[in-house]
N, C-alpha and C positions, 0 to 999 in steps of 0.2 A: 761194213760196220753197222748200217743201217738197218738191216736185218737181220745182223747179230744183238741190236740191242731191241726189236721186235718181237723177237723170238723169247728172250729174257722177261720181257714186260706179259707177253701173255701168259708165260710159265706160272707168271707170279701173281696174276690176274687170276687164273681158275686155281690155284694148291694157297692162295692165300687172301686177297681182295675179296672172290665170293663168297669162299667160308667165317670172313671175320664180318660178311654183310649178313649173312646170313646167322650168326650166331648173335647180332646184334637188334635183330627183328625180333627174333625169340625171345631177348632179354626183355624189348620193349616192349611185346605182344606180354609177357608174363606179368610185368608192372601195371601197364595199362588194366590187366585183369583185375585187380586191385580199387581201381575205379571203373568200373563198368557203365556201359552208356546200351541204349536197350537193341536190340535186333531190328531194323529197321522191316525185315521181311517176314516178323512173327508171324502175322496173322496169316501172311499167304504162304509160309510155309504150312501151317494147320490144314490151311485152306485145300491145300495140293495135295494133303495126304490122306484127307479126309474122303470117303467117297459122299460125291455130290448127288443131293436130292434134286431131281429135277423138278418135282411138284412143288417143294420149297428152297425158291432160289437164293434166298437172304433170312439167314436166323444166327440164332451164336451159336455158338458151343457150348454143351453145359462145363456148368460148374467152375463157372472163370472171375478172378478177381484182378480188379484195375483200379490202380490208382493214377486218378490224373490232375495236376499240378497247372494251375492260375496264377500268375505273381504278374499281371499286367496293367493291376490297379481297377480293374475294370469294377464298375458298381455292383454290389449284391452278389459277389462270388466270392466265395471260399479259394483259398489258397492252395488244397489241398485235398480233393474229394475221393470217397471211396465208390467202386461202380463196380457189383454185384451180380453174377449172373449165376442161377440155381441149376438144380439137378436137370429142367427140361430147357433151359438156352432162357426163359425169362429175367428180369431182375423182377426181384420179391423173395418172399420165403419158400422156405425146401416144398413141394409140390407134394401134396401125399393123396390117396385115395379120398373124396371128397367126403362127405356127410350130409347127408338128410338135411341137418339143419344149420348147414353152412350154404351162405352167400356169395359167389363165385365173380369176381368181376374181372375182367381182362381188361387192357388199355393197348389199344393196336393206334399205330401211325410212323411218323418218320423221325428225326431225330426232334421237333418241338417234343413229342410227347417220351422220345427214348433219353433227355434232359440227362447227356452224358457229361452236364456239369455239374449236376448238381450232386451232393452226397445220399446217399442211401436212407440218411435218416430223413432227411429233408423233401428229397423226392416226389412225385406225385403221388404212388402208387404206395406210400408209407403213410403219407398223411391221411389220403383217401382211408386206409386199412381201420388208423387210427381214431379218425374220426367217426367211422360207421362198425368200431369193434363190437359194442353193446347187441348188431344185429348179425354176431359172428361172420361177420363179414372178412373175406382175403379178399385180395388186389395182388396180381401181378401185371407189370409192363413187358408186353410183346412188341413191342416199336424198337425198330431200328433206322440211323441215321443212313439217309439216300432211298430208302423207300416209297414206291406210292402205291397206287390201288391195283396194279395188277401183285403187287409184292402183298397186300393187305388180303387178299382177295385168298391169296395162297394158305398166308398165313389162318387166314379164320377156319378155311375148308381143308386143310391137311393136317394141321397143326394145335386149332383151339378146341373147331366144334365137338370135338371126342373127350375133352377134359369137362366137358360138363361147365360150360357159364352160363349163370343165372344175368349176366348184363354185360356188355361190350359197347365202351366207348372206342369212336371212329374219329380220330382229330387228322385231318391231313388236307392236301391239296397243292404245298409250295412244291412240293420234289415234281408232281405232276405238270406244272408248271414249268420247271426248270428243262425236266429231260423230252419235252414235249420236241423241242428246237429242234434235235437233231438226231431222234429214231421213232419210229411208230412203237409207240412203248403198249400198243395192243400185244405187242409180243413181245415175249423175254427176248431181253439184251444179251447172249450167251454170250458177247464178245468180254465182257471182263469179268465174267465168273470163271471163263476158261484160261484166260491169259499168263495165271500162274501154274495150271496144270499141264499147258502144254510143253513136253520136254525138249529144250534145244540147249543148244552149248551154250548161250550166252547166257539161260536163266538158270541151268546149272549152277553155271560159273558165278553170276550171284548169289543165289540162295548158300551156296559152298563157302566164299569169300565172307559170305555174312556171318559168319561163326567165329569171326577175327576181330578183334578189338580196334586193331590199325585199321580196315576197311571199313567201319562202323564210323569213326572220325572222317575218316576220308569221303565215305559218300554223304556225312550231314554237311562236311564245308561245302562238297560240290554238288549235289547233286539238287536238280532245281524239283522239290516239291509239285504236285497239284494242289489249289486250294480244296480240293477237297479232303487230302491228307489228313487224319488223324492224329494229333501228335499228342505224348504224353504230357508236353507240357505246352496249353496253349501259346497260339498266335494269331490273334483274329484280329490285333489292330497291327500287323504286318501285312496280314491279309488283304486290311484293308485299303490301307497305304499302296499297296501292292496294284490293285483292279482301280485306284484313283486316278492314276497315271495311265489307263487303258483309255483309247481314244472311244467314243459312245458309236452304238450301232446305227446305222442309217436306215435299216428296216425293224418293225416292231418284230420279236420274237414270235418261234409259231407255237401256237398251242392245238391243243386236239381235243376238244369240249367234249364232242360225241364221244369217245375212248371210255375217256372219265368219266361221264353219265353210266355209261356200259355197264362197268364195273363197279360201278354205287349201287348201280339197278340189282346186281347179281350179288353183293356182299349182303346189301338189304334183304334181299330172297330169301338168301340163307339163313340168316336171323330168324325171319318171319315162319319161314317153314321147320323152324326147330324152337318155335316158341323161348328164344332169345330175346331178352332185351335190350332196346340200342337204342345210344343218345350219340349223335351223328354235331361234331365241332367243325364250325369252322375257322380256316385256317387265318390266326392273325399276324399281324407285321410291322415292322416300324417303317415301311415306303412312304415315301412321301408324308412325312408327320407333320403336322400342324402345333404340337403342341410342345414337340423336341429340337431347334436347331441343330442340336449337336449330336444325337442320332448317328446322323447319315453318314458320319467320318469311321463310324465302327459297320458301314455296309461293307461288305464282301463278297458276296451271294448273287450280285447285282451283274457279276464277269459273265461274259459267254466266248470261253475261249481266248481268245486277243483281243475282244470287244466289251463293251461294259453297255449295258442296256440305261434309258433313261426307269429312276425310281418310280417316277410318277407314271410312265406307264405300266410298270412290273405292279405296284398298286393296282391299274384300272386292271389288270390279266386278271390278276388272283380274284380281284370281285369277282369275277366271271366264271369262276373256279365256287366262289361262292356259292354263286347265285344257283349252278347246276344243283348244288347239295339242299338249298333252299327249299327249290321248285320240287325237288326228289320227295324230301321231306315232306313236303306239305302234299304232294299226290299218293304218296303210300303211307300217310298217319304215322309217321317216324317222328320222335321225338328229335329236336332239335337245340342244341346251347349255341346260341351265336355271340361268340367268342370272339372274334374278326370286328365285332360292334360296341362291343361293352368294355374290352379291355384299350386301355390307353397308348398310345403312340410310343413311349418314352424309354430312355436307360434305368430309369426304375423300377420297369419290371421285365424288360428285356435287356443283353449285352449284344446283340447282333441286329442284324436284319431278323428274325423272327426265333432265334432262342431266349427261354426263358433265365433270366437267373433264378437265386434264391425267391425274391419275391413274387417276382410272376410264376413260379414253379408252384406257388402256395395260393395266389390266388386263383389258379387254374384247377389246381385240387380244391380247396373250400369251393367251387362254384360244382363241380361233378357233386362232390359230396350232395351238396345243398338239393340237386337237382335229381340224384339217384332216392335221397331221405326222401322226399319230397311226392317225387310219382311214382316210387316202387319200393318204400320200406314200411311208410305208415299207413296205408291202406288194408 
């Protein structure tokens, strides 16, 4: 009897059980479509079908528009911003054949200066445009977030110096800092520029899976983020919440001083021997603030892996990150905005450890402005 009624149950299991599961997926895959939640593997789908420049390892894709969503109360950010990227992968206006008597100004660095919170109108590279329009001036931003000088480096020599810029600001130093710890970043990292192109069943099997509505739920409940993950709609004081409860590292982080001089030395060069102008920022931060207590509860940046660094020494690092661009500066006659000195500790003009909101987005543009008018437009 026992395997009379065995027999009956799986009959009824595959001619009826799987097909009413399976017709009831589809129903909910079709609903769900209806409210749609975004591809969690867009970009590295792009990424993997795109063929890869090896001379430039980090740029966008042209011609891309994003919108990304703030609702965490954070000070001086918008709810709702729009993030623009033109025909050649910059954000700014459409790129066209330059002119004689156009003003050409690039903004290369990492995500401080790529200000992927802020809106297009507000921007650095809108206000900049705006405020030195009278001397036909354009502005586009070549920065992107996780970049440093060997990514800048790239960007200037494959990517800028052929479009013809009459000035190039250089704002960077924190990402150097960061990815110092754990790779000689004198060479490209090819490990996560290749990670999505390499073909195996398992990343198949996501990127394929990822076309489903149901699996899109399913890997935002479970799937455990990097903080360094982009999302559309921020979470930087989970983030931070998150690296609070990491226990602190017992040894100071490594950095690679010489690397980074290196590659200042060689970005600089370039400029020089292509009668480029260059105002060389350094990189500021809310570590260790004196002026902010409450700051530090919106650090995130601070993690290294399972460990979280003390503030006050990732502070004394980046001086030293400084200080190289400093000593550079002043032995090759590089103009210099130190940035890292003038601007203030606080959440009103930063939301993180070293992103700008609204305000500090603006006092960073009026200060280029000030300093571009200043030594290379009324002369």
């Amino acid at each position: 009897m026992y395997y009379i009624y065995t027999a009956i149950f799986m009959k009824n299991f595959f001619k009826i059980t799987i097909p009413v599961l399976l017709m009831m997926l589809v129903l909910v895959e079709l609903i769900l479509r209806f409210l749609p939640i975004a591809d969690p593997y867009k970009i590295q789908k792009q990424e993997r079908f795109r063929k890869q420049n090896a001379y430039i390892p980090s740029q966008f894709l042209p011609n891309q528009n994003f919108t990304f969503q703030s609702k965490e109360g954070l000070l001086g950010l918008d709810t709702s911003v729009t993030f623009l990227i033109n025909n050649y992968g910059f954000r700014g206006n459409v790129l066209k054949r330059k002119k004689n008597t156009d003003f050409r100004i690039f903004l290369i660095g990492g995500s401080t200066t790529e200000c992927l919170m802020i809106d297009e109108s507000k921007a650095p590279h809108t206000i900049i445009q705006n405020q030195l329009k009278e001397y036909k001036t354009e502005v586009f931003n070549a920065a992107k977030s996780g970049d440093m000088s060997v990514d800048h480096l790239a960007m200037l020599a494959h990517r800028v110096v052929h479009l013809q810029p009459d000035a190039i600001v250089l704002f960077c130093g924190i990402n150097d800092l960061k990815r110092s710890n754990n790779f000689d970043y004198t060479f490209i990292d090819s490990v996560g520029y290749n990670e999505f192109r390499s073909s195996s069943f398992k990343t198949d099997f996501k990127l394929f899976m990822s076309n489903f509505q149901i699996y899109r739920r399913l890997h935002a409940v479970f799937s455990k983020q990097s903080l360094e993950t982009i999302n559309w709609k921020s979470n930087f004081k989970e983030k931070a919440e998150t690296v609070s409860k990491l226990p602190k590292m017992k040894l100071l982080p490594k950095i690679n001083l010489e690397a980074y001089k290196t590659n200042l030395n060689s970005f600089i060069g370039i400029c020089l021997s292509q009668n480029i102008k260059l105002i060389l920022v350094t990189q500021a931060s809310t570590w260790n603030s004196k002026l902010d207590s409450t700051i530090s509860n919106l650090h995130w940046m601070t993690s290294y892996g399972s460990v979280r660094a003390n503030e006050k020494d990732l502070d004394s690092l980046l001086e030293c990150y400084n200080d190289v661009m400093r000593e550079l500066a002043q032995e090759r006659n590089v103009l210099l905005f130190d940035l890292a000195k003038k601007i203030p500790k606080t959440s009103f003009y930063f939301y993180d450890d070293c992103h700008f909101n609204n305000n500090g987005a603006k006092l960073y543009a009026d200060s280029i402005s000030y300093v571009i008018k200043a030594n290379y437009l009324n002369k």
